[in-house]
mmJSON file of the N, C-alpha and C atoms, coordinates in Angstrom:
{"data_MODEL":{"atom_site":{
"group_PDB":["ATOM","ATOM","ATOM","ATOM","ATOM","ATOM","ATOM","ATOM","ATOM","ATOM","ATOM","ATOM","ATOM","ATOM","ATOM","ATOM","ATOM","ATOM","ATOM","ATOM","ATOM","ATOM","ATOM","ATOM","ATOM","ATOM","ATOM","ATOM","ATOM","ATOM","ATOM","ATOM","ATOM","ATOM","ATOM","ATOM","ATOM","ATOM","ATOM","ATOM","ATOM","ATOM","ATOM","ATOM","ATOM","ATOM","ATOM","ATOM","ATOM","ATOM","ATOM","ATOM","ATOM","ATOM","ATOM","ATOM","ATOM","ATOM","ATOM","ATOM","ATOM","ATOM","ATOM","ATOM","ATOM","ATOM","ATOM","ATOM","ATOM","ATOM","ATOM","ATOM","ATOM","ATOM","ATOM","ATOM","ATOM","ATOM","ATOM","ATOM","ATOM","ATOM","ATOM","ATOM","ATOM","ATOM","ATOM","ATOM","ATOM","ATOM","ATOM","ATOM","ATOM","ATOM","ATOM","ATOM","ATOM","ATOM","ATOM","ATOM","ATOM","ATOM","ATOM","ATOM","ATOM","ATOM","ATOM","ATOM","ATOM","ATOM","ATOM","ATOM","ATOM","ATOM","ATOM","ATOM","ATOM","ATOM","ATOM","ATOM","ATOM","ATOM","ATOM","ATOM","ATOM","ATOM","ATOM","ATOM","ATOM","ATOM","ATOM","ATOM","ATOM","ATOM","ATOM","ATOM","ATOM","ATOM","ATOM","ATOM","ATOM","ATOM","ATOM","ATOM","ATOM","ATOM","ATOM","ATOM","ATOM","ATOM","ATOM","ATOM","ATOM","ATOM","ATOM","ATOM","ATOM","ATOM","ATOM","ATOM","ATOM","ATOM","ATOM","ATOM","ATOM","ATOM","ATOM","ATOM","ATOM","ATOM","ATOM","ATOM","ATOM","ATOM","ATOM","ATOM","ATOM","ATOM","ATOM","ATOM","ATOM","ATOM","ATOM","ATOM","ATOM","ATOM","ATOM","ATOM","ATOM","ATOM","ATOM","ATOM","ATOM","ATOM","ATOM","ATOM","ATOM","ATOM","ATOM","ATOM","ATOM","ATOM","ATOM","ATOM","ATOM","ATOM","ATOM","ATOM","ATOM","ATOM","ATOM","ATOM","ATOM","ATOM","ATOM","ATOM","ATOM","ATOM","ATOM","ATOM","ATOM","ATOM","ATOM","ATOM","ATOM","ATOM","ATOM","ATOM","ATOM","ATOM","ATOM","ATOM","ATOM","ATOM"],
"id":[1,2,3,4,5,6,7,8,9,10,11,12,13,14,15,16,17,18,19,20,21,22,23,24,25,26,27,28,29,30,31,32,33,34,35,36,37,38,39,40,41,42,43,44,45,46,47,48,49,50,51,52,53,54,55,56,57,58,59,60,61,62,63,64,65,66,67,68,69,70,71,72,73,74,75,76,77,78,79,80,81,82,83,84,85,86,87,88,89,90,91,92,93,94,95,96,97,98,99,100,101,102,103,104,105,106,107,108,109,110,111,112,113,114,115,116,117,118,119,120,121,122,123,124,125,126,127,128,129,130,131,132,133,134,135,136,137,138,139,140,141,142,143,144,145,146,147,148,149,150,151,152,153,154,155,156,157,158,159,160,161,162,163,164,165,166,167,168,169,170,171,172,173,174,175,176,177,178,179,180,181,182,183,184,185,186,187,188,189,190,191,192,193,194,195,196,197,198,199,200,201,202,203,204,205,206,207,208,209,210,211,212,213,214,215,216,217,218,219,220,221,222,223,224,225,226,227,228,229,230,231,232,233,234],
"type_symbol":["N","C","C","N","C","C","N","C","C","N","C","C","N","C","C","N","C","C","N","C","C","N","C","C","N","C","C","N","C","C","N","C","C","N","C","C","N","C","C","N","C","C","N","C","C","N","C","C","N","C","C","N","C","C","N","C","C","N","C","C","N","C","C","N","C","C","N","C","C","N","C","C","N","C","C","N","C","C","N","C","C","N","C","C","N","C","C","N","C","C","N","C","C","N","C","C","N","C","C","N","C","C","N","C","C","N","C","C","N","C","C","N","C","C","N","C","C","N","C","C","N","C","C","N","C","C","N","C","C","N","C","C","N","C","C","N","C","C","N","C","C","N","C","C","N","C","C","N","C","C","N","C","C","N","C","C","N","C","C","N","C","C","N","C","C","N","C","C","N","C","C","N","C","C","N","C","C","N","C","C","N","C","C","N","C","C","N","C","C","N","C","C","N","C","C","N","C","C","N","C","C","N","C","C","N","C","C","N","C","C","N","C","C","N","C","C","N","C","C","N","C","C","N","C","C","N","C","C","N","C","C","N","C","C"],
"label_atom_id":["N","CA","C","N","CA","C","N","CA","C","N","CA","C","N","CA","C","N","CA","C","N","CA","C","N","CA","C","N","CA","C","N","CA","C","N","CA","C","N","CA","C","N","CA","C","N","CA","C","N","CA","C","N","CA","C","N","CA","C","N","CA","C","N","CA","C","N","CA","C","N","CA","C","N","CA","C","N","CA","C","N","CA","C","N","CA","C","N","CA","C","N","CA","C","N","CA","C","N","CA","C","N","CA","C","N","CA","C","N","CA","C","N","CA","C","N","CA","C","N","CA","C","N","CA","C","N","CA","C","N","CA","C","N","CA","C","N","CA","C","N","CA","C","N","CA","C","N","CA","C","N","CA","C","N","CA","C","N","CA","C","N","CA","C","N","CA","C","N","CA","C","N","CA","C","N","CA","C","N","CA","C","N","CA","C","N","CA","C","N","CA","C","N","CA","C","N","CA","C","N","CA","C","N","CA","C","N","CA","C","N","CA","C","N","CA","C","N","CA","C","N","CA","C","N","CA","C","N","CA","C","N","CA","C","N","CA","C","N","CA","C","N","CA","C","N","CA","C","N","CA","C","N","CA","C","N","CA","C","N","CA","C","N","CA","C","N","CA","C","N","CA","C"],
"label_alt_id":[null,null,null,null,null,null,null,null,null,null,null,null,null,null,null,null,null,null,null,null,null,null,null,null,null,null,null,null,null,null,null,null,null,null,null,null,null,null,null,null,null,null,null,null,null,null,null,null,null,null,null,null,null,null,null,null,null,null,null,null,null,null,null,null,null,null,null,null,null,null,null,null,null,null,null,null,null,null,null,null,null,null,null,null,null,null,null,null,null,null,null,null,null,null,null,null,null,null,null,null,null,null,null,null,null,null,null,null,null,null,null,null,null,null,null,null,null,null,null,null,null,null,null,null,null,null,null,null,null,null,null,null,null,null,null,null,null,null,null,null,null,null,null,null,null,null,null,null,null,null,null,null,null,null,null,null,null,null,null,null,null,null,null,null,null,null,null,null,null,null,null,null,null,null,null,null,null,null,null,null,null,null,null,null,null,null,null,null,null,null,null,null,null,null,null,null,null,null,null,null,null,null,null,null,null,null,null,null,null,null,null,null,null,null,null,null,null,null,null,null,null,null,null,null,null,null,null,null,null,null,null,null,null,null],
"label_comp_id":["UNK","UNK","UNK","UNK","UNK","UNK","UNK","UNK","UNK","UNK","UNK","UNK","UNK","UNK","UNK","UNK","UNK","UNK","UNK","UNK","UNK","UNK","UNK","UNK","UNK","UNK","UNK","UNK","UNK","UNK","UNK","UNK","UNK","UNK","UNK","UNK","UNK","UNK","UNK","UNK","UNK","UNK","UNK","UNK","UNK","UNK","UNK","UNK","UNK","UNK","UNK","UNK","UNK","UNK","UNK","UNK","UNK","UNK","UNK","UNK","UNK","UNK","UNK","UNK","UNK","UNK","UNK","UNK","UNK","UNK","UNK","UNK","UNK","UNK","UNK","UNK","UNK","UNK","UNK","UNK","UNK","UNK","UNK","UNK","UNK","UNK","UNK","UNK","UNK","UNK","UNK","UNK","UNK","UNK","UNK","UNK","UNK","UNK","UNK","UNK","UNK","UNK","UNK","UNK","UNK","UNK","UNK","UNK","UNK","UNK","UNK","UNK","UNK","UNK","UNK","UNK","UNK","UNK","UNK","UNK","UNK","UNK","UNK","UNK","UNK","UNK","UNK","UNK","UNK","UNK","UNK","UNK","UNK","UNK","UNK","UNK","UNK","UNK","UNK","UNK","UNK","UNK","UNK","UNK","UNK","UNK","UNK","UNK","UNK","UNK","UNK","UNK","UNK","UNK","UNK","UNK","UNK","UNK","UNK","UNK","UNK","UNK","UNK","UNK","UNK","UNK","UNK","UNK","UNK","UNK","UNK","UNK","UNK","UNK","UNK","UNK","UNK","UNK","UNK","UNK","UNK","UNK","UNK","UNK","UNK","UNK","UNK","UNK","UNK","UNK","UNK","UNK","UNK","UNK","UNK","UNK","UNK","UNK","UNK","UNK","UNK","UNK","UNK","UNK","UNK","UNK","UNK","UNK","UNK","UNK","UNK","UNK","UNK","UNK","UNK","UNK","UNK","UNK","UNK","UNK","UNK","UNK","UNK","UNK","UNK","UNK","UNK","UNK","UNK","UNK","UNK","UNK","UNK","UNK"],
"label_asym_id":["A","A","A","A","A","A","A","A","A","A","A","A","A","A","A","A","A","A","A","A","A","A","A","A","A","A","A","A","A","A","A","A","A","A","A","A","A","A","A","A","A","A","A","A","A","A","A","A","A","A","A","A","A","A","A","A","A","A","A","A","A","A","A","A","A","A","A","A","A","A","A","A","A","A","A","A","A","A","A","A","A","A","A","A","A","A","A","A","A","A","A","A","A","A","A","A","A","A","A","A","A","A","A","A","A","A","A","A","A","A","A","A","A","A","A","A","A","A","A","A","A","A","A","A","A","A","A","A","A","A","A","A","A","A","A","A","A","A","A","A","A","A","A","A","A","A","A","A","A","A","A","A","A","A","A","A","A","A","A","A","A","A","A","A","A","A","A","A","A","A","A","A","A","A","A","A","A","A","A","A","A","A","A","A","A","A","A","A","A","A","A","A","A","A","A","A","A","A","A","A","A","A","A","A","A","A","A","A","A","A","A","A","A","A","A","A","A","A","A","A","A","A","A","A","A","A","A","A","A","A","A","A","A","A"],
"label_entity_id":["1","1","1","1","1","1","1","1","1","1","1","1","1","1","1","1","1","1","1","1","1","1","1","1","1","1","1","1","1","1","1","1","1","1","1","1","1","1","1","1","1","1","1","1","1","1","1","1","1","1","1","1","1","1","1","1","1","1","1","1","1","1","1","1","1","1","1","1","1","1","1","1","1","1","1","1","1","1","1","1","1","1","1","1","1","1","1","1","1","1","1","1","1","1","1","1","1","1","1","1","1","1","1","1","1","1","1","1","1","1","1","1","1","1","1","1","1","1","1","1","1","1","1","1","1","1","1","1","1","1","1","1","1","1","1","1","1","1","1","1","1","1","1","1","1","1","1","1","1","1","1","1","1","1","1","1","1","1","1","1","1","1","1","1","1","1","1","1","1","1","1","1","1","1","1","1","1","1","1","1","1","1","1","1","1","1","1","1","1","1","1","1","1","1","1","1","1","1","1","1","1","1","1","1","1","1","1","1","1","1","1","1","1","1","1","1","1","1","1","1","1","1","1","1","1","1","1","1","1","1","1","1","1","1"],
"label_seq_id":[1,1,1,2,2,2,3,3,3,4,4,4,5,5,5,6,6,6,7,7,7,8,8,8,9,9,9,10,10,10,11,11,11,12,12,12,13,13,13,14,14,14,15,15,15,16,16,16,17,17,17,18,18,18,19,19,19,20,20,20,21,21,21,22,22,22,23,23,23,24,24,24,25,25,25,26,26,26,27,27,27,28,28,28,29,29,29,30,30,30,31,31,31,32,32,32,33,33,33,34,34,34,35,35,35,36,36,36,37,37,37,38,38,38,39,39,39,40,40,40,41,41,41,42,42,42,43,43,43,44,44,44,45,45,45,46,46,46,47,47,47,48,48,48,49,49,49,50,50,50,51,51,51,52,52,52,53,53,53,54,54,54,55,55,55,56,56,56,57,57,57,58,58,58,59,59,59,60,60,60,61,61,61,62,62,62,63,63,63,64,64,64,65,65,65,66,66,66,67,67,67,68,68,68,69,69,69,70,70,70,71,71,71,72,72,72,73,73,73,74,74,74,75,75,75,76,76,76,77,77,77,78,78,78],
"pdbx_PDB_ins_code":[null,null,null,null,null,null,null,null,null,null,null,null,null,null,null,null,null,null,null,null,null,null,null,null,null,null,null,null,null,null,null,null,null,null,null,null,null,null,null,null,null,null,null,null,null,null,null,null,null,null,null,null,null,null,null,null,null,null,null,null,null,null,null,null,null,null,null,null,null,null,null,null,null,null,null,null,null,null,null,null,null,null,null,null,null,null,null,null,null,null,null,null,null,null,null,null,null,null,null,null,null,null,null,null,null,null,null,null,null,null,null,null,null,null,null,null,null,null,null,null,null,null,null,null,null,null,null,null,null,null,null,null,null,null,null,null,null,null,null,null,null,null,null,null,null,null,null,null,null,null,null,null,null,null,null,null,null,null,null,null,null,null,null,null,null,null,null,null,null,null,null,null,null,null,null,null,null,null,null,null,null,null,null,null,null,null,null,null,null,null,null,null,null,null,null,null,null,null,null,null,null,null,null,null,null,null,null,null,null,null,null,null,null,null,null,null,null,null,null,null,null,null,null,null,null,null,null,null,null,null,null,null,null,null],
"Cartn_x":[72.248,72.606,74.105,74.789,75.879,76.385,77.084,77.19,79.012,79.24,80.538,80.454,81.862,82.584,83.724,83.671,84.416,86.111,86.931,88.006,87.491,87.036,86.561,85.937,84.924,84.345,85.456,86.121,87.177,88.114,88.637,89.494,88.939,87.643,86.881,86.748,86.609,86.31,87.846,88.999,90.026,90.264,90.356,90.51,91.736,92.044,93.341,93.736,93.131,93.31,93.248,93.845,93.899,92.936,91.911,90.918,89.793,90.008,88.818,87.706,86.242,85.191,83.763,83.224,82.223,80.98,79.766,78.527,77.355,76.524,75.323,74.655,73.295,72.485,70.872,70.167,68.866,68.036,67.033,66.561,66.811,66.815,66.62,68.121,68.813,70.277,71.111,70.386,70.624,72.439,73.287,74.042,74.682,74.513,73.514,74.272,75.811,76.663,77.921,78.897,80.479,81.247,82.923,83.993,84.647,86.007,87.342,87.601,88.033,88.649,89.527,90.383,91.84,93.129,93.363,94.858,93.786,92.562,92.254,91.758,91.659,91.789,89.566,89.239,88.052,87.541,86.585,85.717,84.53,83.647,82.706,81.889,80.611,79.835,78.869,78.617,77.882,76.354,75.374,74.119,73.245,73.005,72.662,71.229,70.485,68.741,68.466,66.901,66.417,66.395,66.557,65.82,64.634,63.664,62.48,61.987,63.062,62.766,63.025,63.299,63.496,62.765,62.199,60.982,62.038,63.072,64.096,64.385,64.367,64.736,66.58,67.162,68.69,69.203,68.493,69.111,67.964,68.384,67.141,65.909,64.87,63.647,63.563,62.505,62.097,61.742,62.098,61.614,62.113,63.159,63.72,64.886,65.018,66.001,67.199,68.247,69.565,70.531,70.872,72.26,73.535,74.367,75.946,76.585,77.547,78.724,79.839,80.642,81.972,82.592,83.675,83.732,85.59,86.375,87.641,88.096,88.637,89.129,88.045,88.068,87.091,86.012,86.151,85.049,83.893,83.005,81.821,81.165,80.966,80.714,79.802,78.523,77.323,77.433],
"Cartn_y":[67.245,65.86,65.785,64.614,64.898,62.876,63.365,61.904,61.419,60.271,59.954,59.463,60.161,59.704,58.628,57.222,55.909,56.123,55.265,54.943,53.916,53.143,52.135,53.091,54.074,54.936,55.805,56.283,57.459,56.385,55.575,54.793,54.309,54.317,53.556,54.722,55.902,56.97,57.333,56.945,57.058,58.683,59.364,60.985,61.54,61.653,62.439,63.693,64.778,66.033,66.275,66.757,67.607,68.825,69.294,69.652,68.818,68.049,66.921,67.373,67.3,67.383,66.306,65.961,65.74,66.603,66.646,67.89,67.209,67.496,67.012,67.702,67.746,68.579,67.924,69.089,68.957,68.337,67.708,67.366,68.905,69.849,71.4,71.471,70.619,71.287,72.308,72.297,73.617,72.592,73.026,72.559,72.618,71.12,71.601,71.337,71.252,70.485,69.937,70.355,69.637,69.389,68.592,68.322,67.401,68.53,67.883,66.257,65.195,63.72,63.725,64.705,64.319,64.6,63.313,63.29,62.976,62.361,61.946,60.554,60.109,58.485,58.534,60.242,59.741,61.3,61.558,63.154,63.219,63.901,63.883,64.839,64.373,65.905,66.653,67.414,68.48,68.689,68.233,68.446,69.453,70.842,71.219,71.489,71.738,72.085,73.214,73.242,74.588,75.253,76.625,77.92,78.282,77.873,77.935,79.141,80.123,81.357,82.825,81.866,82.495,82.049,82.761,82.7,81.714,81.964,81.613,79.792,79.033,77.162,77.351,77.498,77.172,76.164,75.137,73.821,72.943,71.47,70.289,70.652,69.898,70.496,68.65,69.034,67.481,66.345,65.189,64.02,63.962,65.539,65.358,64.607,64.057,63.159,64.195,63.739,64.199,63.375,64.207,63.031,63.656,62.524,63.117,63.286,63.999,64.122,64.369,63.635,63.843,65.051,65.641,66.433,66.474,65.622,65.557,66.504,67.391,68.13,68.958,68.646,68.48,67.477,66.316,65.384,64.954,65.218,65.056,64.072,63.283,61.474,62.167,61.219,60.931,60.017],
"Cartn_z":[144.509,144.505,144.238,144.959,144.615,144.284,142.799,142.358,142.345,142.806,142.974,141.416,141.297,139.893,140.682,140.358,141.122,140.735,141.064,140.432,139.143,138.803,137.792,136.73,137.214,135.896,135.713,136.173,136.001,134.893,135.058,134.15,132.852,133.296,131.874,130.71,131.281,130.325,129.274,129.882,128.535,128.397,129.117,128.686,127.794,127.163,126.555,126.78,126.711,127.256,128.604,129.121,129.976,130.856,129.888,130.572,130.253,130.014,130.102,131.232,131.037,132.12,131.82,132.718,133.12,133.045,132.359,132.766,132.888,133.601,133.949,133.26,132.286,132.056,132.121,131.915,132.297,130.747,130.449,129.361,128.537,128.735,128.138,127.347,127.941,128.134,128.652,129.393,130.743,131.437,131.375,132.519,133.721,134.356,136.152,136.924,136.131,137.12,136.082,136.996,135.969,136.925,136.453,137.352,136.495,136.228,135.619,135.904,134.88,135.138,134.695,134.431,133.937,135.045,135.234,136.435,137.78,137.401,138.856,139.078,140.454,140.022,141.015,141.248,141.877,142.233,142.234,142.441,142.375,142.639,143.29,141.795,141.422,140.837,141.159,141.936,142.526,140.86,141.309,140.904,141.006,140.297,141.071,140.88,141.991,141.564,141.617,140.867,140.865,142.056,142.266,143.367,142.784,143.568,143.399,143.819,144.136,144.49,143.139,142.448,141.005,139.529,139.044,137.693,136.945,136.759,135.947,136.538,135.485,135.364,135.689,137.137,136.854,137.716,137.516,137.471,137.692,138.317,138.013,138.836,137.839,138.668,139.357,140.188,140.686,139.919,139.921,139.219,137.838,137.399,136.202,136.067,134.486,134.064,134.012,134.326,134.564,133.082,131.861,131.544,131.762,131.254,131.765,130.045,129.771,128.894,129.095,128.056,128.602,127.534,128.049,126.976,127.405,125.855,125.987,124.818,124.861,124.029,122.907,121.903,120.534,120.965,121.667,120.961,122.556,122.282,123.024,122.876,124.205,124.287,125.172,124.83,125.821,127.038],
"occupancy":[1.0,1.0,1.0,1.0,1.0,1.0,1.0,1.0,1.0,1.0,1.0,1.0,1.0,1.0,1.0,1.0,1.0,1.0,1.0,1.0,1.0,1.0,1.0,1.0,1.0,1.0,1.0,1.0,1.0,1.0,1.0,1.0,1.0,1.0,1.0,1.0,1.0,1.0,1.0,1.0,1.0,1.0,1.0,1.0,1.0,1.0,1.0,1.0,1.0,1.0,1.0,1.0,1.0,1.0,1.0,1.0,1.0,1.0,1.0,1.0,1.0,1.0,1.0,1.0,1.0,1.0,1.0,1.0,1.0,1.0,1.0,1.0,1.0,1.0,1.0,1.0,1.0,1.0,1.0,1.0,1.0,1.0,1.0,1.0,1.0,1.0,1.0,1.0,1.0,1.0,1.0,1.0,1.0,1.0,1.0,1.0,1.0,1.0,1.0,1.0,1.0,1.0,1.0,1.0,1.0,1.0,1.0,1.0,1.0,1.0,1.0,1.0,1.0,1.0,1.0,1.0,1.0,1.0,1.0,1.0,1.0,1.0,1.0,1.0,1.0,1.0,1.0,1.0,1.0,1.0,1.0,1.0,1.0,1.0,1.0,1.0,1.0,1.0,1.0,1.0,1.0,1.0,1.0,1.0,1.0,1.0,1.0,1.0,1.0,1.0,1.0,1.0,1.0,1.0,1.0,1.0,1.0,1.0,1.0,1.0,1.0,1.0,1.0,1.0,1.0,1.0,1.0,1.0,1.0,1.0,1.0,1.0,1.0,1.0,1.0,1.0,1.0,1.0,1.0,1.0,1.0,1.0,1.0,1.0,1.0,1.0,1.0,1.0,1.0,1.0,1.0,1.0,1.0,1.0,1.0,1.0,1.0,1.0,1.0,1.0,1.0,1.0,1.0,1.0,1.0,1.0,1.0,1.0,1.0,1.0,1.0,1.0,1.0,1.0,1.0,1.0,1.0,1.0,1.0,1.0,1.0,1.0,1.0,1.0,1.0,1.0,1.0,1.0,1.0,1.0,1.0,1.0,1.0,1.0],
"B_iso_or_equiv":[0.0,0.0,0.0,0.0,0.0,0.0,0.0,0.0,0.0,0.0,0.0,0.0,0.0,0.0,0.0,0.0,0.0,0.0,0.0,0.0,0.0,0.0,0.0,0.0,0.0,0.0,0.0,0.0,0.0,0.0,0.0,0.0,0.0,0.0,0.0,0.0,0.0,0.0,0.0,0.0,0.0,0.0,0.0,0.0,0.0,0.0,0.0,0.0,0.0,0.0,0.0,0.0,0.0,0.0,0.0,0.0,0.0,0.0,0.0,0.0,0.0,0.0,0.0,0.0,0.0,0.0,0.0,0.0,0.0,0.0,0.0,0.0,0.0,0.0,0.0,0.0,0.0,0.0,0.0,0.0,0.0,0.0,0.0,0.0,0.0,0.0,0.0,0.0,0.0,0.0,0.0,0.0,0.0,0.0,0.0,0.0,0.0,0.0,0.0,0.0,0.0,0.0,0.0,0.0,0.0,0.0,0.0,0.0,0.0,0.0,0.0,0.0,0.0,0.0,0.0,0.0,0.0,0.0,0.0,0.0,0.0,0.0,0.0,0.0,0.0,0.0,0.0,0.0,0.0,0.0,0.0,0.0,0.0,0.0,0.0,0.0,0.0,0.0,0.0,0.0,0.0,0.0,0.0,0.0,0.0,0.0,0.0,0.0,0.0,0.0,0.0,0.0,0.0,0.0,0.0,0.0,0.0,0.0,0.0,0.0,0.0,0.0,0.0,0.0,0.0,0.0,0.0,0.0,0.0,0.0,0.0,0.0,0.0,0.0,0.0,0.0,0.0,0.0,0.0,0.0,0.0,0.0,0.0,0.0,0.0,0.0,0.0,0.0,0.0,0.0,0.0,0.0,0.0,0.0,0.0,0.0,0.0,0.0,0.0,0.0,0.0,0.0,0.0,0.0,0.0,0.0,0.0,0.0,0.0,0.0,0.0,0.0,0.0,0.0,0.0,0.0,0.0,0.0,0.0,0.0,0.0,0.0,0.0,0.0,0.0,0.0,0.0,0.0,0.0,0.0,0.0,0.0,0.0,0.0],
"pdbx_formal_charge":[null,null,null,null,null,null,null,null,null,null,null,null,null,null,null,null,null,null,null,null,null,null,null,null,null,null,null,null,null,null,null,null,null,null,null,null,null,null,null,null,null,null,null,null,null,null,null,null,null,null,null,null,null,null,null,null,null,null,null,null,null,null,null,null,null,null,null,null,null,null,null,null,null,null,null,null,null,null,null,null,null,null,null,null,null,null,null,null,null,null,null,null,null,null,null,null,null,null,null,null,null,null,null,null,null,null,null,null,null,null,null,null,null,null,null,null,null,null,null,null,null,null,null,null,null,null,null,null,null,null,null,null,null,null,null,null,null,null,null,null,null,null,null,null,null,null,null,null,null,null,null,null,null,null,null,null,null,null,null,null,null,null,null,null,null,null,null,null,null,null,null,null,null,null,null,null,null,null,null,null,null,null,null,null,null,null,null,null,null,null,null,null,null,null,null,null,null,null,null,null,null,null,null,null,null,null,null,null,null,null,null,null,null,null,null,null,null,null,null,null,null,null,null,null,null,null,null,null,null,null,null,null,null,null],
"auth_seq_id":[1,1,1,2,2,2,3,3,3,4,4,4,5,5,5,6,6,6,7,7,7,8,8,8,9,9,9,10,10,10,11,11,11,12,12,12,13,13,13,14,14,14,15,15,15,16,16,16,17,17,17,18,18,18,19,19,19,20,20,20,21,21,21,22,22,22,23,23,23,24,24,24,25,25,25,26,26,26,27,27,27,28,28,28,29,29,29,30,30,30,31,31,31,32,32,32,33,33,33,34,34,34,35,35,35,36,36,36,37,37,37,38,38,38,39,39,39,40,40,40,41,41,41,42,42,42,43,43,43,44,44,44,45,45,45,46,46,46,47,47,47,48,48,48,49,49,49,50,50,50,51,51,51,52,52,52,53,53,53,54,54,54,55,55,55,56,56,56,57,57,57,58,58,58,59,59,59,60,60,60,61,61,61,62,62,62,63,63,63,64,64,64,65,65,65,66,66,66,67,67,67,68,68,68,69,69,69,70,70,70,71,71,71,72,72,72,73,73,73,74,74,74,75,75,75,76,76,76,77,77,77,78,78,78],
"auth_comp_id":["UNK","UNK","UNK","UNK","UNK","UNK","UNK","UNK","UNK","UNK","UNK","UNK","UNK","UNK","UNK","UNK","UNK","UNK","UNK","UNK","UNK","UNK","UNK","UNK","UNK","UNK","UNK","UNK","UNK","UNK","UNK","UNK","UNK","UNK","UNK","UNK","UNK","UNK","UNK","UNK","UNK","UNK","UNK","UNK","UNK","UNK","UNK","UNK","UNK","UNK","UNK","UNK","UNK","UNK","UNK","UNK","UNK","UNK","UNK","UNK","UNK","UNK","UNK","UNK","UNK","UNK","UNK","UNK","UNK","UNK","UNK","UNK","UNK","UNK","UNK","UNK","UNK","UNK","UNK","UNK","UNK","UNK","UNK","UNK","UNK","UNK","UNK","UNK","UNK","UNK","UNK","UNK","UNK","UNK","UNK","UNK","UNK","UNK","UNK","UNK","UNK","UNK","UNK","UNK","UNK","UNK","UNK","UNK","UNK","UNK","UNK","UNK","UNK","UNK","UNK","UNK","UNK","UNK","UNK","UNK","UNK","UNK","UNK","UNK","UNK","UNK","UNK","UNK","UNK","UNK","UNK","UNK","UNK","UNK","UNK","UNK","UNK","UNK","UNK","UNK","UNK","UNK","UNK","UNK","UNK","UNK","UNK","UNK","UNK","UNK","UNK","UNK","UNK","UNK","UNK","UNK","UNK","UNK","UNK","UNK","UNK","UNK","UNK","UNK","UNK","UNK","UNK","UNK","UNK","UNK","UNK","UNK","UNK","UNK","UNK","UNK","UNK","UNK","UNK","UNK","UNK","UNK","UNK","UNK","UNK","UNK","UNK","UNK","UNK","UNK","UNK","UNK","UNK","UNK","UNK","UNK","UNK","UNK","UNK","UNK","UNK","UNK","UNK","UNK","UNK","UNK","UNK","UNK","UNK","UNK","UNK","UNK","UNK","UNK","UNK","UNK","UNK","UNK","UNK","UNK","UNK","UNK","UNK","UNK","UNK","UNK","UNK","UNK","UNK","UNK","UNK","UNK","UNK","UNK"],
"auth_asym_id":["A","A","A","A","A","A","A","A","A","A","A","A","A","A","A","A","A","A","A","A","A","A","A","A","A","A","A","A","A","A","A","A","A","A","A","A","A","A","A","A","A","A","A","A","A","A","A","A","A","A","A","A","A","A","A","A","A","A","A","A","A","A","A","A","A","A","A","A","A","A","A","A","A","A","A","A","A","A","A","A","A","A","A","A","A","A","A","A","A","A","A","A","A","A","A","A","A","A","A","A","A","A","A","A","A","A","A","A","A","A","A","A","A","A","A","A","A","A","A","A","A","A","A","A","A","A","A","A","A","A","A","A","A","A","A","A","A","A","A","A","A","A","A","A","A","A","A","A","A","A","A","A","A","A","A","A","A","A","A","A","A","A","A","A","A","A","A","A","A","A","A","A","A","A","A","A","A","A","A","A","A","A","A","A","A","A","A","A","A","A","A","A","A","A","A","A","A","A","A","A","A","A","A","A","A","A","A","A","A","A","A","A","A","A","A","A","A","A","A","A","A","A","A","A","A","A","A","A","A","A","A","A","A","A"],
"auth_atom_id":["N","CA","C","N","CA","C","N","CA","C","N","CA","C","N","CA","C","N","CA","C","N","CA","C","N","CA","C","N","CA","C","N","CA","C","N","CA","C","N","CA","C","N","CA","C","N","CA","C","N","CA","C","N","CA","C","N","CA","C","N","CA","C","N","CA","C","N","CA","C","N","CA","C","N","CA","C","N","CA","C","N","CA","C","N","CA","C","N","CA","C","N","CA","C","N","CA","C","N","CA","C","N","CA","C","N","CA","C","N","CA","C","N","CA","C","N","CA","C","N","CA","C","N","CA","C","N","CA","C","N","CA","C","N","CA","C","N","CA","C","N","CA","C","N","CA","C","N","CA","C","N","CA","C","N","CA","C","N","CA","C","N","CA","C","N","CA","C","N","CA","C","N","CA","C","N","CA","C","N","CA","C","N","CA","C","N","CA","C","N","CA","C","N","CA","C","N","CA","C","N","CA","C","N","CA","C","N","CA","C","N","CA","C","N","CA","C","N","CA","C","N","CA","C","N","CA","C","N","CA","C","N","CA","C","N","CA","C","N","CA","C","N","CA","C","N","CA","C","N","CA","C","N","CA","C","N","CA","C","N","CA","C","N","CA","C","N","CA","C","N","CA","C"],
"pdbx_PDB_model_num":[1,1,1,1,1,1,1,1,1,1,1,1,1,1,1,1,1,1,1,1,1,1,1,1,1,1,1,1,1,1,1,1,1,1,1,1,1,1,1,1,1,1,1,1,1,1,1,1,1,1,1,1,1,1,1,1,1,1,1,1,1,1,1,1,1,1,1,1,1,1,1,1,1,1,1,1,1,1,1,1,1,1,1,1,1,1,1,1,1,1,1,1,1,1,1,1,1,1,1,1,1,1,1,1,1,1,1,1,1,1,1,1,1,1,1,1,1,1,1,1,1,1,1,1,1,1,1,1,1,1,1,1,1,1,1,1,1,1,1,1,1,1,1,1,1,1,1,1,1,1,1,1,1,1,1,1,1,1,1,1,1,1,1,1,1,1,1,1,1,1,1,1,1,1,1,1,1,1,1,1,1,1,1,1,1,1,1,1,1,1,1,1,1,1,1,1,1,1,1,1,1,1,1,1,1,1,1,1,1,1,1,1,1,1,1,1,1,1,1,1,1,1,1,1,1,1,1,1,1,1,1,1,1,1]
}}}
């Protein structure tokens, strides 16, 4: 899945650092998906799902809840 990060959400988030990111994770906290917001006014986040060709859970399964975090420096926003 792939989710647009807007110009309007990109501004609303306030980043201070520089490697500022975005992560998607799975209820597990598996994470299924990221992409830097600092110095951009719009980007895209790549979701990614399980391979069902592997025993191993590495990324979303079907019908699962997805959340996002932000993560600016030190401090981690839901």
């Amino acid at each position: 899945m792939t989710v647009m990060l807007t110009p309007d959400l990109i501004t609303s988030l306030n980043v201070t650092d520089s490697d500022a990111y975005v992560v998607a994770l799975n209820p597990d906290g598996l994470v299924i998906g990221s992409a830097e917001v600092y110095g951009v006014t719009q980007t895209s986040l790549a979701v990614w799902g399980d391979d069902t060709e592997t025993a191993e859970v590495d990324g979303a399964l079907a019908n699962e809840n997805v959340s996002f975090q932000l993560v600016d420096g030190n401090i981690l926003y839901d």
